[in-house]
C-alpha positions in Angstrom: -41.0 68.6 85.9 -38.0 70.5 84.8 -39.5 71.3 81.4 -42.2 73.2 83.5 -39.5 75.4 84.7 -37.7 76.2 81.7 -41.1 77.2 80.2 -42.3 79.0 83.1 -39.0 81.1 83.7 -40.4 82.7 79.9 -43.4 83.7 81.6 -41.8 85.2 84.4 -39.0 87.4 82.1 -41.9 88.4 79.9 -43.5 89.9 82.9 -40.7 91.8 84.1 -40.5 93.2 80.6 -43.9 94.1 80.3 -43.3 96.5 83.4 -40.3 98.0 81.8 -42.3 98.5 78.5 -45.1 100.1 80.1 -42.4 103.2 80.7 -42.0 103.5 76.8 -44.5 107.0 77.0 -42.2 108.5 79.1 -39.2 107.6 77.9 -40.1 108.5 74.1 -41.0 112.2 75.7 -38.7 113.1 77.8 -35.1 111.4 76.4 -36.5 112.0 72.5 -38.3 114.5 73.6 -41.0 113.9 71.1 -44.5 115.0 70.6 -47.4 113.4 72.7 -49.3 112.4 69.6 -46.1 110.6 68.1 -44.7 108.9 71.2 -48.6 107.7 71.5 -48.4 106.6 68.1 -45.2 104.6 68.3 -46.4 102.8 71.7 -49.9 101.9 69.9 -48.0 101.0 66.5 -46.3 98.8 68.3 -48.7 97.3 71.1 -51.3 96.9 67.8 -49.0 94.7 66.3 -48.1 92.6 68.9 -51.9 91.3 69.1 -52.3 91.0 65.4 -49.4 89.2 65.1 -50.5 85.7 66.4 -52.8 85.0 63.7 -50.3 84.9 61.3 -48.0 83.0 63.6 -51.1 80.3 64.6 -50.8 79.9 60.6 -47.8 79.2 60.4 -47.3 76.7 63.8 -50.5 75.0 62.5 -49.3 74.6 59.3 -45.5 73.9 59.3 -43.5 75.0 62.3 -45.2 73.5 65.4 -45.2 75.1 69.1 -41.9 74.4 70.0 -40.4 75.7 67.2 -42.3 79.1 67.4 -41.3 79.6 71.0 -37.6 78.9 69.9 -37.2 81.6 67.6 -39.7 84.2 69.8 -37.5 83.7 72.5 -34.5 84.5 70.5 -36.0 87.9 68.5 -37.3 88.3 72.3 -33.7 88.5 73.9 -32.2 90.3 71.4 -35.1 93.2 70.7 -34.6 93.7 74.7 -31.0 93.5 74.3 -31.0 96.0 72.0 -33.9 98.6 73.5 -31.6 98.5 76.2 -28.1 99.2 73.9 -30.5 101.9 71.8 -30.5 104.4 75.3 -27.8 107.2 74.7 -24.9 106.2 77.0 -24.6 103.2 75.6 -23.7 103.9 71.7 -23.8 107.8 71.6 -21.9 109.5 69.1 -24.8 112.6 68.2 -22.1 114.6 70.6 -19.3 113.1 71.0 -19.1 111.2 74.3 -22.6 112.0 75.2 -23.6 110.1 78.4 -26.8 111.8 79.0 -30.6 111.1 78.5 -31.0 114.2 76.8 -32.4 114.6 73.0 -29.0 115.9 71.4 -27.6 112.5 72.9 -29.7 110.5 70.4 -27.8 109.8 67.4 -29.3 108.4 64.0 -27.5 104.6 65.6 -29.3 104.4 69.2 -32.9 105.7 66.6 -32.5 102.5 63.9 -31.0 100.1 67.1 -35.0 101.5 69.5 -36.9 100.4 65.9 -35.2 97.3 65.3 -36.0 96.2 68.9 -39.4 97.5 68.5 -39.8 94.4 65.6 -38.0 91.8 67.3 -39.6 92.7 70.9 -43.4 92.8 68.5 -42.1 89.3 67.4 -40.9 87.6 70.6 -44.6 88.7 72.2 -46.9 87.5 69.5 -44.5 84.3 69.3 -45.3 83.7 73.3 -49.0 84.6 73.2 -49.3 82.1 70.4 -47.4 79.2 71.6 -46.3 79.4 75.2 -49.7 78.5 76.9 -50.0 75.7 74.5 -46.6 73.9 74.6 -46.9 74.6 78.4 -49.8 72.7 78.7 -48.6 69.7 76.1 -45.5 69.0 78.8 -48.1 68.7 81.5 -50.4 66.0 80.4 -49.1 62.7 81.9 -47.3 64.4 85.2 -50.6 66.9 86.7 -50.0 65.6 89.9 -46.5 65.7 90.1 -46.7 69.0 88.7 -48.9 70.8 91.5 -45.7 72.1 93.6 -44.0 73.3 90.8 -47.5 75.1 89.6 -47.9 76.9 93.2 -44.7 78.2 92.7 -45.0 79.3 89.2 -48.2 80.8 90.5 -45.6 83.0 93.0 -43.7 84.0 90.7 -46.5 85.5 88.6 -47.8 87.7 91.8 -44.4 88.4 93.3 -43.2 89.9 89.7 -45.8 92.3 89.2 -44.5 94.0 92.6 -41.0 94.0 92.0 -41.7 95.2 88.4 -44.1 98.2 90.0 -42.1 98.9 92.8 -38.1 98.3 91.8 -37.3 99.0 88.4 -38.6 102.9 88.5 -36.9 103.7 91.2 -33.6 103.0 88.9 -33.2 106.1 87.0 -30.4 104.9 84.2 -32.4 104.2 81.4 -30.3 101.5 79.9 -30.2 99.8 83.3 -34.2 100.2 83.6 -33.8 98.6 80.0 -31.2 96.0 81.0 -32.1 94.4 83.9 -35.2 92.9 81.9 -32.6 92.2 78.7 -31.1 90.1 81.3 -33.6 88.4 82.5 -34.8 87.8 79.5 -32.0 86.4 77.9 -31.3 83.8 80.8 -34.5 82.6 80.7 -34.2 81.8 77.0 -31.2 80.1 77.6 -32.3 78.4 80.1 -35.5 76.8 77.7 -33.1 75.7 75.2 -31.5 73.8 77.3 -34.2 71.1 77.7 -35.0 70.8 73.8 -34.4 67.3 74.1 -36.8 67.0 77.1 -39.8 68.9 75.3 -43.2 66.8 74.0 -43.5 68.2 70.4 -46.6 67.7 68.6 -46.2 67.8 64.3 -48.3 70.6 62.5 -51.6 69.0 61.4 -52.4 72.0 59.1 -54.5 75.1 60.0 -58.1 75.8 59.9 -57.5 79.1 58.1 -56.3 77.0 55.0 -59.8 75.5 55.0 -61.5 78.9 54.7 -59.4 80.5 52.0 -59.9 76.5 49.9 -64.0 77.1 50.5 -63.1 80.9 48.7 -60.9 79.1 45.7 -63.6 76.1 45.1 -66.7 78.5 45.2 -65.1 80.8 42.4 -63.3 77.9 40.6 -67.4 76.7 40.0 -68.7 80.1 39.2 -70.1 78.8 36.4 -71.7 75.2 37.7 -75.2 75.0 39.2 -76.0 74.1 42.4 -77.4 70.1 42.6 -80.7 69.5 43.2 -80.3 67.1 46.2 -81.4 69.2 49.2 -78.4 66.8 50.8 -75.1 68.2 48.7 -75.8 71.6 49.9 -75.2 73.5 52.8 -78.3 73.9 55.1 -78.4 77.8 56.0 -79.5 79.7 53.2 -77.5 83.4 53.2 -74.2 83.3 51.4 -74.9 81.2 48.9 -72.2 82.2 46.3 -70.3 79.7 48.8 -72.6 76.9 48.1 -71.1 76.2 44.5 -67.7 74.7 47.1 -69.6 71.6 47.5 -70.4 71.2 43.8 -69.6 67.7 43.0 -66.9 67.3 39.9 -66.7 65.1 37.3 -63.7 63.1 38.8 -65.1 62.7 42.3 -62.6 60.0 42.4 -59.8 62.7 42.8 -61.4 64.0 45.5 -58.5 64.3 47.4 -56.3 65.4 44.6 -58.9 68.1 43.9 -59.0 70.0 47.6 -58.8 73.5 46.3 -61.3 72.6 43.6 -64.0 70.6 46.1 -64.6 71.4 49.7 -67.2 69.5 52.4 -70.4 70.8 53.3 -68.9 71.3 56.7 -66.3 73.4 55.3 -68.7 75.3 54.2 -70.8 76.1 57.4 -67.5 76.7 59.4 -66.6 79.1 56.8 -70.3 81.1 56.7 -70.0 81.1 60.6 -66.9 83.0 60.2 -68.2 85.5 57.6 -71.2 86.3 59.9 -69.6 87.1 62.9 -67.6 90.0 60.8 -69.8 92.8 61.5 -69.7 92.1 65.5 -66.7 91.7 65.2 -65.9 95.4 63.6 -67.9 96.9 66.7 -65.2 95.6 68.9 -62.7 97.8 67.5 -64.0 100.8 69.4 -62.7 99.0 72.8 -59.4 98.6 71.5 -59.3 102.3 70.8 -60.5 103.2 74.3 -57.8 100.8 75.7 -55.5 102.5 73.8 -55.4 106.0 76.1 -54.1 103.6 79.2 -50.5 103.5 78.7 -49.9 106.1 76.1 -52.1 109.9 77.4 -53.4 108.5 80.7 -49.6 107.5 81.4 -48.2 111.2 79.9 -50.7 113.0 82.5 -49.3 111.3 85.1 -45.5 111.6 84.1 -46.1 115.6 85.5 -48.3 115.2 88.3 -47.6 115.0 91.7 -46.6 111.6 93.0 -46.0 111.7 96.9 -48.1 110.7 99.5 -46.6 111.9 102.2 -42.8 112.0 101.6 -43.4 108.5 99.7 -43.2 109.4 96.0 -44.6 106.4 94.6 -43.5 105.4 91.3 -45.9 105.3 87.5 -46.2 101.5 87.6 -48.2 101.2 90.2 -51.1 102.7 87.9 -50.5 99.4 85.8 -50.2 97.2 89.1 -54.2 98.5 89.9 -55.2 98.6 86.0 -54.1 94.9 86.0 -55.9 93.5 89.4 -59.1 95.2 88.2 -58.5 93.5 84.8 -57.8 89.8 86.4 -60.7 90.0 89.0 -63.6 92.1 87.1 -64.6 89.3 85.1 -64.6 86.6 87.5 -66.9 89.0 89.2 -69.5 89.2 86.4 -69.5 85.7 85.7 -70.1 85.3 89.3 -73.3 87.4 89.4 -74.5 86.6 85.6 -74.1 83.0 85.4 -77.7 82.6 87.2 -79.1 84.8 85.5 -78.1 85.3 82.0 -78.6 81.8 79.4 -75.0 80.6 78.7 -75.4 81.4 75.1 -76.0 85.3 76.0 -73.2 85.7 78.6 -70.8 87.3 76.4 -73.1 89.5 74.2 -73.8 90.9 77.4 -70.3 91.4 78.8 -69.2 93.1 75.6 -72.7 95.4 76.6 -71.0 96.0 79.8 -67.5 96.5 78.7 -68.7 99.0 76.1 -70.5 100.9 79.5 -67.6 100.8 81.2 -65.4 102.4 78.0 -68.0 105.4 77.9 -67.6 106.1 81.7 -63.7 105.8 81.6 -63.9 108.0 79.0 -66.3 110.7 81.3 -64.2 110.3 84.3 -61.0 111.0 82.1 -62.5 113.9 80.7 -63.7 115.4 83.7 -60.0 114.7 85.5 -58.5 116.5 82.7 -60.7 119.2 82.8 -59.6 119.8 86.8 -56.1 119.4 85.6 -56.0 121.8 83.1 -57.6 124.1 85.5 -55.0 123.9 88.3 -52.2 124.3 85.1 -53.9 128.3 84.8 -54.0 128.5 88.2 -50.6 127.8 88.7 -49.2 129.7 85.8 -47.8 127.0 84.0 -50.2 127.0 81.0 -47.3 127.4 78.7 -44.6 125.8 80.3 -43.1 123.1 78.4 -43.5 119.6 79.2 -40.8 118.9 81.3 -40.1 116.2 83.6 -39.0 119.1 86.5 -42.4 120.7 86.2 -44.6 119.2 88.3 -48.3 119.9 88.7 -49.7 120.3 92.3 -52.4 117.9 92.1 -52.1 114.5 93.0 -51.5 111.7 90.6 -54.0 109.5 92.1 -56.6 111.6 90.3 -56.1 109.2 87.4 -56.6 106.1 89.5 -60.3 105.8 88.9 -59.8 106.3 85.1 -57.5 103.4 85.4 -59.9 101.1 87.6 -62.2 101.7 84.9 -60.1 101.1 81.8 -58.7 98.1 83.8 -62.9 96.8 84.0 -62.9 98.0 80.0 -60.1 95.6 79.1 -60.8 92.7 81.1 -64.2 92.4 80.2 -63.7 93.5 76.9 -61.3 90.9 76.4 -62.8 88.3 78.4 -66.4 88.6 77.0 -64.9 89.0 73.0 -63.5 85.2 73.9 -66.1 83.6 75.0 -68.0 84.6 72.1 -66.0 83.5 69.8 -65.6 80.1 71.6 -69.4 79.9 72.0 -70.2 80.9 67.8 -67.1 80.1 65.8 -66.4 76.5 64.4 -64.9 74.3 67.0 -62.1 73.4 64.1 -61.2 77.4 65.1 -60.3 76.3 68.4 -56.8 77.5 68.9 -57.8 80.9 67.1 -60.2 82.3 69.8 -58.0 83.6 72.3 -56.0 85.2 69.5 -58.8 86.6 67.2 -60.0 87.8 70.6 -56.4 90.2 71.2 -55.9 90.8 67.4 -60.1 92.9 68.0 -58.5 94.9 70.5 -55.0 94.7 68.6 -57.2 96.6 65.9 -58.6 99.4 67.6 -55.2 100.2 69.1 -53.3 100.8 65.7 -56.7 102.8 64.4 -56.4 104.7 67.7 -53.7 106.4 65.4 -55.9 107.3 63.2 -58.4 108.5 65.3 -56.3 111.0 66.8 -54.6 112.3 63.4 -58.3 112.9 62.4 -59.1 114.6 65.2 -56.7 116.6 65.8 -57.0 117.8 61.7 -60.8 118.9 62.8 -59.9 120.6 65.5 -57.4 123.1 63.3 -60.2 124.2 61.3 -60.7 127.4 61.1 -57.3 128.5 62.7 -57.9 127.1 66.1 -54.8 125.4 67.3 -54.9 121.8 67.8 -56.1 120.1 70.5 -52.9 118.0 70.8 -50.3 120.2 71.6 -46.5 120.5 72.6 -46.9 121.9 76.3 -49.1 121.2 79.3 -52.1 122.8 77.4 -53.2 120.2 75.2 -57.0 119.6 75.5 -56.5 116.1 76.2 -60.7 116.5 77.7 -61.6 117.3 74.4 -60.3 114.6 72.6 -61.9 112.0 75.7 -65.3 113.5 75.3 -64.9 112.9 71.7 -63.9 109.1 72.2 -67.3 109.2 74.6 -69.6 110.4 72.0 -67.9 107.0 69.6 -68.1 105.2 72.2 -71.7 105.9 72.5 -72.9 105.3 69.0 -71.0 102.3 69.0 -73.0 100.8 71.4 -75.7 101.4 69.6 -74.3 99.7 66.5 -73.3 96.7 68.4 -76.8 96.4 69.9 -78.4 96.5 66.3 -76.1 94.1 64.9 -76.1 92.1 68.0 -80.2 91.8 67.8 -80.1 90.6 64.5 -77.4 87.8 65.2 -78.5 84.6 65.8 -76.8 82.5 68.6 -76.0 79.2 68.5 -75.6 77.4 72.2 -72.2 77.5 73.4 -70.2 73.9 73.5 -69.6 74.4 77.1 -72.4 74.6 79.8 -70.4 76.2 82.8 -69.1 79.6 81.6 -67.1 79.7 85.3 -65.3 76.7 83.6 -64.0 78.7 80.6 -62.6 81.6 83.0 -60.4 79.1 84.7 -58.9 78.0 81.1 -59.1 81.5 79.8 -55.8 82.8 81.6 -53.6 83.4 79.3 -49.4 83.5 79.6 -49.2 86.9 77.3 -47.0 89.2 78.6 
């Protein structure tokens, strides 16, 4: 029972963190003062990473470190990134102007720039560390004591509502930076004491190597017997017939005998299904990468349109977070929604192909609604005079920041279905040796799409300068932000279109589990 609070109290800090991270848009452009487009490429960077990550580190538990010893040394990198985010804000170690205490750009010095990258990595590494291993070790504590454990589970469950609130509603209403920054450091680091305390408590299980080892030994035997011919016996070869470069894996040797010596050289004809199951779902999965770019607008422009709009209602000025505390119910609920209303329906097996349908939908009218909001936005910046007005935290534009909220709602539906549905299907078609990858290959999609959201804006704001026309991603209040959303529309669009070619020509195998409602309940996941 007490190692379920040490390991919860992670879940909790990383929480609180999450809040204070979602401010990084703002803080990037108004105390660096930096460009929209390279603040929103250093959030993206960064959030990319953290959901690639975990593939690498399931490797690496799998293979030699084991849970417990990836969520020791993520929860260190974890405390000291926040740590030092928090130390990086200019009153803390200025020297750019002498004793420069403020959150202005000529307070940040070459130090506080290489202490906020630094973080950045260690922060990237606590993250991935915790969405690989924290759900799992949680859950290996909890085996033999479920029933005692129910109390302590209702109150864990608390913790993860209550947070969100104090997250949304108390930390932006702190204005020092380093204290926004340090309250979470704080947190953070007592929490990771707090799980080392209990090593000698924790059930460890011992790496029993990873599945991704198989699939790169099925790549070394097939071009190791390049030059051998495939046997005769219908039963030494895999059944399905495409790929069959593969099929030379399973070429018996001379010294069968050394089977076991000869792993790299020899693979099993299961090895070698697993592994064509895995090449085939490559081109769906490349049409997921267009969500991940969509998601990527939420906390990076959506976020910087709100920074100068009007927050009040009433004489309540209600702080940026709460944007996140609505995209996040909306993500949490939508699907359990849709499962709801499709599992009658829809046969198991085509539950997800039609969530990612409906995701996709909902990424094409996020990106509408954004478009048209910005549009009205820009309008009311001419109409006020403030069309070349620099983007400064004191200029505020009289229209109200709940303008964005439907944008959000959407994006919120986008993410939670997109992520949701991109699960199940690779629980339902990859190899069930895969197991502990799903979840992560299912992040790393969206993962994708957010670094190539980089990308996507570099290119289009290259286009948009031809011919002398100024960019659309600009310095001031003028950028044409609606542009750049109709643009992500009409990708958005022929997407879909790709996914449902590719999708028509994939064929489905049933999933392993009958009651997709069951898989929502197990698909919650402790990432941050």
């Amino acid at each position: 029972m007490a190692s379920f609070v040490r390991i919860t109290v992670l879940v909790w800090a990383d929480i609180l963190t999450a809040y204070a991270l979602f401010m990084m848009m703002p803080y990037l452009t108004t105390v660096w003062n930096l460009s929209i487009t390279r603040a929103a490429a250093i959030v993206n960077v960064f959030s990319g990473v953290t959901t690639i990550m975990p593939i690498g580190m399931a490797f690496l538990v799998d293979a030699f470190m084991g849970d417990y010893w990836m969520l020791l040394l993520s929860s260190l990198a974890y405390s000291f990134g926040v740590s030092c985010l928090a130390m990086s804000t200019p009153p803390v170690l200025s020297n750019a102007v002498g004793n420069c205490g403020e959150y202005k750009p000529h307070c940040v010095g070459d130090d506080q720039k290489v202490l906020f990258y630094i973080a950045l990595a260690l922060i990237a590494i606590g993250i991935s560390g915790h969405i690989t291993s924290l759900e799992s070790f949680l859950n290996q504590q909890q085996e033999d004591n479920s029933e005692q454990l129910r109390p302590l589970q209702a109150a864990g469950g608390l913790g993860v509502i209550l947070l969100p609130i104090v997250g949304c509603i108390a930390l932006p209403y702190i204005r020092p930076w380093s204290v926004r920054f340090g309250i979470p450091a704080i947190c953070t680091v007592v929490a990771t004491f707090l799980f080392t305390t209990g090593s000698c408590l924790y059930r460890r299980t011992e790496p029993q190597g990873s599945p991704l080892t198989t699939l790169c030994r099925v790549f070394v035997a097939s071009a190791s017997n390049m030059c051998r011919h495939l046997p005769s016996n219908d039963n030494q070869v895999p059944r399905t017939r495409g790929l069959r470069c593969l099929d030379k894996a399973v070429v018996q040797t001379q010294n069968q005998e050394q089977k076991e010596q000869n792993r790299w050289k020899l693979c099993t004809i299961e090895e070698v299904e697993d592994t064509k199951n895995v090449i085939r779902m490559i081109p769906m999965w490349m049409t997921f990468i267009m969500c991940g770019v969509v998601i990527s607008i939420g906390n990076t422009y959506f976020l910087e349109q709100a920074t100068n709009m009007n927050r009040k209602v009433g004489k309540l000025k209600v702080p940026l977070p709460i944007l996140k505390f609505f995209y996040d119910l909306v993500k949490d609920h939508f699907k359990s929604l849709y499962v709801k209303v499709t599992k009658k329906v829809i046969p198991g097996k085509y539950v997800p192909p039609y969530g990612i349908i409906v995701a996709m939908l909902f990424s094409i009218l996020c990106c509408i609604t954004a478009a048209k909001v910005e549009t009205r936005r820009l309008d009311v910046i001419r109409s006020h005079g403030l069309l070349d007005k620099p983007d400064d935290s004191n200029v505020k534009i009289p229209m109200s920041m709940f303008w964005l909220l439907p944008q959000f709602l959407l994006l919120g539906a986008v993410d939670g279905m997109s992520n949701f549905s991109i699960d199940q299907f690779f629980t339902n078609q990859a190899p069930a040796s895969m197991g502990r990858y799903l979840k992560i290959f299912s992040h790393g999609v969206i993962g994708a799409g957010t670094v190539g959201s980089v990308l996507s804006v570099y290119v289009v704001g290259k286009v948009s300068e031809r011919g002398g026309r100024p960019s659309w991603f600009q310095g001031t209040l003028n950028s044409r932000l609606d542009n750049y959303y109709w643009t992500l529309t009409v990708l958005s669009s022929i997407n879909l279109i790709l996914y449902i070619l590719v999708a028509l020509q994939y064929t489905y195998k049933d999933p392993p589990i009958t009651d997709v409602s069951k898989a929502t309940k197990n698909e919650r996941s402790a990432q941050p």
